[in-house]
N, C-alpha and C positions, 0 to 999 in steps of 0.2 A: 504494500500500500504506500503511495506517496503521504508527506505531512499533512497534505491539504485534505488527503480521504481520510486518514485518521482523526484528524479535527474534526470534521465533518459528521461523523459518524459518532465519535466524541459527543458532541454538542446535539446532536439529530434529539430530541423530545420524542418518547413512546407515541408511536399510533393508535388512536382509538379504532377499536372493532364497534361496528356498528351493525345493527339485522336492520335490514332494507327489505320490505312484503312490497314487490312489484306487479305490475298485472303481466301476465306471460308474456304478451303483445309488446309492452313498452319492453320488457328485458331483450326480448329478440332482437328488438329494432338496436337495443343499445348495444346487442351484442354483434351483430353485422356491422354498424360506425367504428368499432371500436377494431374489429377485423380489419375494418379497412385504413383505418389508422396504423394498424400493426401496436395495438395496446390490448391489456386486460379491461372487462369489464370495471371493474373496481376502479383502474387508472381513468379510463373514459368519466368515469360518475367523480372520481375528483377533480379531474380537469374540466368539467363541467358547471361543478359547483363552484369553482375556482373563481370561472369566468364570471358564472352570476352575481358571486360577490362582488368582486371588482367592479362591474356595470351597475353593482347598486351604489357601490361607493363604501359596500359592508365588508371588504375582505382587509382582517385585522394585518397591522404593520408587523407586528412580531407572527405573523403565518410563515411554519418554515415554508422552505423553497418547494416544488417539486420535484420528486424523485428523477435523476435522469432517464431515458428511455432507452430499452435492453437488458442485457441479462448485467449483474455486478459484473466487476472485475473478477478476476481470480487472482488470489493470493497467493504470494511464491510460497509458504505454508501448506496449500490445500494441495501440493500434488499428490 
């Protein structure tokens, strides 16, 4: 890991899990956009909500970043 991913990950605040009861229809659809973005559902429904915030003017200053897009790095550790 460079110092900048170890900070990062350092500092990274716990993820809340959240249960989302969606209607079949809307999961589908999110899960085809999110195909074609080449994202997880989950990622799509954050970046999502992301936006909305922002566009309301609600998405707090201290919000960490988003995740980058792909799989992690591999660690010279994990061979």
């Amino acid at each position: 890991m460079s110092p900048s991913d170890e900070e990062r990950t350092a500092a990274a605040p716990e993820r809340r899990a959240v249960l989302l009861r969606l209607d079949p229809a809307v999961h589908a659809a999110l899960a085809r956009w999110a195909a074609d973005d080449l994202r997880s559902v989950n990622a799509q429904i954050d970046l999502l909500l992301r936006q909305a915030l922002k566009g309301a003017g609600r998405l707090p200053s201290d919000a960490a970043p988003t995740r980058p897009r792909g799989r992690p790095r591999k660690r010279p550790d994990d061979d």
